[in-house]
C-alpha positions as CSV (number, residue, x, y, z in Angstrom):
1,X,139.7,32.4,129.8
2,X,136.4,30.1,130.1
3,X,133.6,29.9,132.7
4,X,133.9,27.2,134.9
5,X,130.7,27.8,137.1
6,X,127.6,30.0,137.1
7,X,125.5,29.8,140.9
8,X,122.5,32.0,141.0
9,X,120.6,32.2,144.2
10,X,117.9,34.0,145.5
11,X,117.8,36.8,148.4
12,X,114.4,38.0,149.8
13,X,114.5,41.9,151.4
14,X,112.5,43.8,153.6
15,X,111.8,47.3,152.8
16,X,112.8,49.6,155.7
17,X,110.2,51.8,153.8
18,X,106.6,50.0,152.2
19,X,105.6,51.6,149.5
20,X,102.2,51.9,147.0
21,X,101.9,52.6,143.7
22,X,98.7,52.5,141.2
23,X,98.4,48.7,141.3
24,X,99.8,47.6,144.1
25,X,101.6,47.3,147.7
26,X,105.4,46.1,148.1
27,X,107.0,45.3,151.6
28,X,109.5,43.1,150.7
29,X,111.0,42.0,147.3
30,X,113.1,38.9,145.8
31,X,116.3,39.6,143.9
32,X,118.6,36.9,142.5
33,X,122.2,36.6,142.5
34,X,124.6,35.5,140.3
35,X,128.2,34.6,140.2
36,X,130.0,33.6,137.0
37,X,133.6,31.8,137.7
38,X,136.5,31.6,135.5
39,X,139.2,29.5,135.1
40,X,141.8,32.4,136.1
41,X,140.5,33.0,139.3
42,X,138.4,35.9,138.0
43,X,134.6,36.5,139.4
44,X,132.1,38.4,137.8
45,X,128.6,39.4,140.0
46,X,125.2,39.8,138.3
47,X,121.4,40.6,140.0
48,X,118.3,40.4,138.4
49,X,115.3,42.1,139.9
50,X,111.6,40.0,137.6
51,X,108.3,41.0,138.8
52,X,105.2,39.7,137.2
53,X,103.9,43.2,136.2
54,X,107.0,44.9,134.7
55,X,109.6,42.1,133.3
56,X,106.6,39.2,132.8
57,X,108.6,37.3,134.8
58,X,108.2,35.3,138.7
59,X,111.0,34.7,141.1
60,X,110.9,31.3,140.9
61,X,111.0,31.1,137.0
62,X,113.2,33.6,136.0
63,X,115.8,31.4,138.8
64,X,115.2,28.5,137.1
65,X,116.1,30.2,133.6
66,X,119.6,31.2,135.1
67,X,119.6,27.4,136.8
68,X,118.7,25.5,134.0
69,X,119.6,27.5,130.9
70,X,121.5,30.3,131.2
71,X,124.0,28.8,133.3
72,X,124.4,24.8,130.9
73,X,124.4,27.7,127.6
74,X,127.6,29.3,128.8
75,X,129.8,27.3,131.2
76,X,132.4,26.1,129.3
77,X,132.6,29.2,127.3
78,X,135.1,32.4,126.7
79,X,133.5,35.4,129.2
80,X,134.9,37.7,127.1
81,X,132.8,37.1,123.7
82,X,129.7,38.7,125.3
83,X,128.2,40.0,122.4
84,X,128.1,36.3,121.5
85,X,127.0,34.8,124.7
86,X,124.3,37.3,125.5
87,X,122.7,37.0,121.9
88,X,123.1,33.0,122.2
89,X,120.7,33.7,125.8
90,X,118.2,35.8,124.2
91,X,117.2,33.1,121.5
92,X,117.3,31.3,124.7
93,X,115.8,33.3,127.4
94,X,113.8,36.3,125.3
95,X,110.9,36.4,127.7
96,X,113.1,36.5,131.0
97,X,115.0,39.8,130.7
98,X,115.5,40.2,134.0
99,X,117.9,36.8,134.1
100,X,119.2,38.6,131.1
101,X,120.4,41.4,132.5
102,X,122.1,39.1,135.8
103,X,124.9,37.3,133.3
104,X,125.2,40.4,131.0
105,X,126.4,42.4,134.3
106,X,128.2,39.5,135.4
107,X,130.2,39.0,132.1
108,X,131.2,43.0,131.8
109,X,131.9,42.7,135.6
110,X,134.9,40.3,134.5
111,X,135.3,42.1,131.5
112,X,136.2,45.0,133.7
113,X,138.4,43.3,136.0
114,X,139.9,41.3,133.5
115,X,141.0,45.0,132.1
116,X,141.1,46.7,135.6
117,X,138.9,49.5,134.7
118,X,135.5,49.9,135.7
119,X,132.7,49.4,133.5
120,X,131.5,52.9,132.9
121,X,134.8,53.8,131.2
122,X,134.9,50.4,129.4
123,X,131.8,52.0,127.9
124,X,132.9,55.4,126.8
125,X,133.1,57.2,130.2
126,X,131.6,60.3,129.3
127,X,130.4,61.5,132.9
128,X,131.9,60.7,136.4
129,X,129.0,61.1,138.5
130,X,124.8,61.6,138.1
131,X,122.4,63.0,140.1
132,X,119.4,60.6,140.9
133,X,115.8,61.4,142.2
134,X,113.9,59.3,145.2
135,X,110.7,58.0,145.3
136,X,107.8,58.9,147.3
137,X,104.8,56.0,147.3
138,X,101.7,56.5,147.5
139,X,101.0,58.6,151.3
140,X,98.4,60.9,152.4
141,X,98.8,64.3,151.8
142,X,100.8,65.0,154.9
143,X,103.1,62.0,155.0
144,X,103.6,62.8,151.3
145,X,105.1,66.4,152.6
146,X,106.9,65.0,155.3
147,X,108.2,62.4,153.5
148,X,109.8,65.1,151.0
149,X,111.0,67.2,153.9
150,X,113.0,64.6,154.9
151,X,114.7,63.9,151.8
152,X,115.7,67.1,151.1
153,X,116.9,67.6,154.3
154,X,119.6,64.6,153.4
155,X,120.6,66.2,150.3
156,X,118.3,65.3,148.0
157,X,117.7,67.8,145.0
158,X,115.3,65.7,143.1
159,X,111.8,63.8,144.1
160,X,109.8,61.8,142.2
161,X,105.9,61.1,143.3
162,X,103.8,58.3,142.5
163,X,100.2,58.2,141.9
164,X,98.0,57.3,139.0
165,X,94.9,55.9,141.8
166,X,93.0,59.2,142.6
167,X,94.2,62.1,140.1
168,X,92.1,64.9,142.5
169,X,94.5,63.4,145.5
170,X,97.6,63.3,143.4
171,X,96.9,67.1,142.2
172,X,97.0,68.5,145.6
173,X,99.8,66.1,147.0
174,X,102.1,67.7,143.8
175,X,101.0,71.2,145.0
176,X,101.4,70.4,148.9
177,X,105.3,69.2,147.5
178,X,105.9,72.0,145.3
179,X,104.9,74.0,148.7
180,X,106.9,72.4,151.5
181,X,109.8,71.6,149.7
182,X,110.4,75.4,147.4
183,X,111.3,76.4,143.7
184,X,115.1,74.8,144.0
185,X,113.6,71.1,144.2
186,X,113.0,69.0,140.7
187,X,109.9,67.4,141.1
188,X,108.8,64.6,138.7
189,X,105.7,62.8,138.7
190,X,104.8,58.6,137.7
191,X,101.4,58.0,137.1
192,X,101.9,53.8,136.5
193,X,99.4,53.7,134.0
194,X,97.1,54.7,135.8
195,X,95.4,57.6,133.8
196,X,92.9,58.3,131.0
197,X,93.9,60.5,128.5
198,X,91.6,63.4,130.1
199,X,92.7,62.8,133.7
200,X,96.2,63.2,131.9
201,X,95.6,66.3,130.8
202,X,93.6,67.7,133.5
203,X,96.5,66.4,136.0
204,X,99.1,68.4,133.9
205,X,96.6,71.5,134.2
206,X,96.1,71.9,137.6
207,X,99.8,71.1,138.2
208,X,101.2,73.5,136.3
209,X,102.2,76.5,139.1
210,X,104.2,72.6,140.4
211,X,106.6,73.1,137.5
212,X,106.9,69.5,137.0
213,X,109.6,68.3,135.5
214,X,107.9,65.8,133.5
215,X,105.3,63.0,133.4
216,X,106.2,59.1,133.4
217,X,104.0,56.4,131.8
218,X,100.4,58.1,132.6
219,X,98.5,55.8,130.2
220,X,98.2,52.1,130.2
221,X,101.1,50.5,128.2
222,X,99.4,48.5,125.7
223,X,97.7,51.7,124.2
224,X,100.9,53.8,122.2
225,X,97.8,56.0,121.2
226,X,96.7,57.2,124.3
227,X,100.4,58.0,125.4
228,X,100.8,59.9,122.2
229,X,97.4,61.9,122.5
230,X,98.4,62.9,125.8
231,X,102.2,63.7,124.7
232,X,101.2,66.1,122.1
233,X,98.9,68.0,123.9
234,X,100.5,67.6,127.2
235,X,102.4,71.4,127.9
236,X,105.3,69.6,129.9
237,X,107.7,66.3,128.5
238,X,105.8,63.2,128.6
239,X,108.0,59.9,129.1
240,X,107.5,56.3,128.1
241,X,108.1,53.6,131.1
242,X,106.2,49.9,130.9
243,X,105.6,50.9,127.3
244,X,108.8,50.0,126.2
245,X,110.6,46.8,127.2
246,X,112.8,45.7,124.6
247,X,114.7,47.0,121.0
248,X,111.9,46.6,118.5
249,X,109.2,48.8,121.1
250,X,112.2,51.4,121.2
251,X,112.3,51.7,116.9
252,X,108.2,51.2,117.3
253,X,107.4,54.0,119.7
254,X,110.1,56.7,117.6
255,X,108.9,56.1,115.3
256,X,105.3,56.7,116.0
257,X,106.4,60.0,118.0
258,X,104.3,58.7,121.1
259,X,106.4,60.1,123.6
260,X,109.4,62.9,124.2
261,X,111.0,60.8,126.9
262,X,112.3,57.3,127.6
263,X,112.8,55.0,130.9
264,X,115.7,52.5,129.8
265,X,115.8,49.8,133.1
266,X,118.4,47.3,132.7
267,X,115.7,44.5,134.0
268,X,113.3,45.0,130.9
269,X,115.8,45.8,128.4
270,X,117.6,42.8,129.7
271,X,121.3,44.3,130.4
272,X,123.6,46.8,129.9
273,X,124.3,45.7,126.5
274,X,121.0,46.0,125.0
275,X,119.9,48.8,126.9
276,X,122.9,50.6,124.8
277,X,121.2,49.6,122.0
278,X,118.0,51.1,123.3
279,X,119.6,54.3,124.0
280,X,120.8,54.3,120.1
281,X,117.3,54.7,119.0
282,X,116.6,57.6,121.2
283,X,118.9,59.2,120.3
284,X,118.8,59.2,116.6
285,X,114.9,59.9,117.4
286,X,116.0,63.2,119.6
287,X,114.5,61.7,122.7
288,X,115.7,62.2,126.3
289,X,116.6,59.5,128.4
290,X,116.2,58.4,132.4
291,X,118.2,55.4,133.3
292,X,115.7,53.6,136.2
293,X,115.2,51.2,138.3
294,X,113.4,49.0,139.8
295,X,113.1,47.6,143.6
296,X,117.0,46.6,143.2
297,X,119.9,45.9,145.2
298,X,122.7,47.8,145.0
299,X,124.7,45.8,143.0
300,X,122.2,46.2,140.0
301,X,121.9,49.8,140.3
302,X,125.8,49.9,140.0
303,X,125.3,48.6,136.5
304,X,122.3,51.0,135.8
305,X,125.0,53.5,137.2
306,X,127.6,52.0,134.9
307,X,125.5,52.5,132.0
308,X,124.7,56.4,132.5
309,X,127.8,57.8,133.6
310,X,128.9,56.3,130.3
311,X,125.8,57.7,127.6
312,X,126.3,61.0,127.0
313,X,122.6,61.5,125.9
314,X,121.5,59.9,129.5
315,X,119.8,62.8,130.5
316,X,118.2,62.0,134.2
317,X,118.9,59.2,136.3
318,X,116.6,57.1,139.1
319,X,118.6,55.0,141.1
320,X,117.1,54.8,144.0
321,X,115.7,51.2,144.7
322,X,118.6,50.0,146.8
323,X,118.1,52.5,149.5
324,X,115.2,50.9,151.5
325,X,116.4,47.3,151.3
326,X,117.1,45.7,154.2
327,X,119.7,43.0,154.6
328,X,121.1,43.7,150.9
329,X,123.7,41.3,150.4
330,X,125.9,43.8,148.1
331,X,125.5,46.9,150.2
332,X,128.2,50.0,150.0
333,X,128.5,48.8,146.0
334,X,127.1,52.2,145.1
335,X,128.2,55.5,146.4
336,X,126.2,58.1,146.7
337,X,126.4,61.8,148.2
338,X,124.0,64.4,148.3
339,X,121.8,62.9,145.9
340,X,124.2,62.4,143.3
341,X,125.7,59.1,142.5
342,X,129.4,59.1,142.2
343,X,131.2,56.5,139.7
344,X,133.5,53.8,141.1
345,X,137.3,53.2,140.4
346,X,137.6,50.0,140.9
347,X,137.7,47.6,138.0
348,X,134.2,45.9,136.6
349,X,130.7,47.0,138.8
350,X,132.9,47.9,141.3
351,X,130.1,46.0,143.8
352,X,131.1,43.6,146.8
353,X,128.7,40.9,147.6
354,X,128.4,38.9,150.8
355,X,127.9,35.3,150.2
């Protein structure tokens, strides 16, 4: 089998539903597509979701990447050898992870249909199906509470809140939640750097009758000490998001002891492959994982999807950022029922885009 074409292409969305978090506003968001083809009539689909602040990477550069190098690197090339393909791209394209992870879904996309299983049992298939939480922005007190109304009342079993701009405000919106929504609902909290250490701490405090289920990134990223003063003194799990981006900040942070958590997103670990590599250190460190996401369509959260269902130290999953997209090009790729994603049979990602 060899690749006879890669196209990548980009797709701008609307959000049904804009959002805030601690440093900015999104209404819309660009992903970009690609499609790998093969000489036996055999497609495989990729999406990669760069933004300036998480991956280090713009629209416009990481499509270029796939244009210009990705795509010239392997055409011509055996799908199949993807260890070899994807480590030939990252000599290549090491500070565009979010192109990365694109061709790494799109080559175990054929790898799957080329084997007619889907990816997550490619992988190990440990679990079938995952329960995910959805994101609340940035409200006001009372839209926060409505918001979470809602979402329960479609079956959701999990929330997770964002704040990290006014720690007072976010105290009593946790409380408010905790309040409207009962004892049954997991709550989880993401901060986005936004926090000192002591605002951590107070935060976790005054939350406490919450019964948070844990705290994401509350401390810049650049600072692992901050993160680790708050972890160790913090009296609920405290996990690592923009903190860690690739392999080496994985081995770095475990071995520091900075956190009790990790967020692996296939966009700043740069693919399914190397996120499994990711989730190698955690686990020999003892550290839970969440598989997240960010603002993706739903053909890249079928690979996050892919890669949890098939970890069996994947603790918590946050799949979420293809349900406020409007006009998503690979919509229906994911399926999900009261608040737990279910895995697909069908052979690779399982995902059907519209070109």
């Amino acid at each position: 089998m060899k690749i006879t074409r890669v196209e990548a292409w980009p797709v701008e969305m609307r959000l049904a539903e804009p959002y805030s978090i601690a440093y900015e506003s999104v209404d819309r968001v660009t992903n970009l597509f690609v499609r790998v083809d093969t000489n036996r009539g055999t497609s495989g689909y990729g999406c990669a979701a760069p933004d300036p602040h998480v991956t280090g990477e713009s629209s416009d550069d990481a499509l270029r990447s796939l244009r210009e190098i990705a795509g010239p690197a392997i055409v011509g090339s055996d799908p199949q050898r993807h260890a070899f393909l994807m480590e030939r791209l990252k000599k290549e394209l090491g500070s565009h992870p979010s192109a990365r992870a694109a061709i790494d879904m799109a080559l175990f996309d054929i790898l799957g249909k080329a084997g007619g299983v889907p990816v997550w049992k490619l992988l190990g298939g440990f679990r079938s199906r995952i329960r995910t939480s959805v994101t609340i922005g940035i409200l006001p007190e009372a839209d926060t509470v409505k918001m979470a109304r809602e979402l329960v009342s479609r079956g959701f079993r999990c929330l997770k809140l964002k704040g990290g701009r006014d720690v007072e405000d976010d105290i009593v919106r946790v409380l408010r939640t905790r309040e409207a929504v009962g004892k049954a609902i997991e709550l989880r909290f993401d901060a986005n750097q936004g926090y000192t250490v002591e605002q951590s701490l107070r935060f976790v405090e005054l939350t406490r009758p919450a019964g948070l289920e844990l705290l994401e990134q509350p401390t810049p990223k650049g600072e692992a000490d901050l993160l680790g003063s708050v972890t160790r003194r913090a009296s609920i799990p405290v996990m690592a998001d923009e903190s860690l981006m690739t392999l080496r900040d994985a081995f770095r942070l475990a071995r520091r002891g900075v956190m009790d958590m990790v967020n692996i997103k296939l966009m700043k670990a740069g693919g399914i492959a190397e996120a499994i590599q990711i989730n190698a250190v955690a686990r020999s460190a003892g550290l839970e994982v969440m598989v997240g996401c960010m603002d993706e369509a739903a053909l890249a959260i079928s690979a996050g999807l892919q890669f949890a269902l098939a970890r069996p130290n994947v603790a918590y999953a946050d799949l979420d950022g293809h349900l406020d997209l409007i006009d998503d090009p690979s919509s229906g790729s994911v399926r999900l029922e009261a608040g737990t994603l279910i895995g697909s049979e069908r052979p690779g990602l399982g995902a059907d885009v519209r070109t």
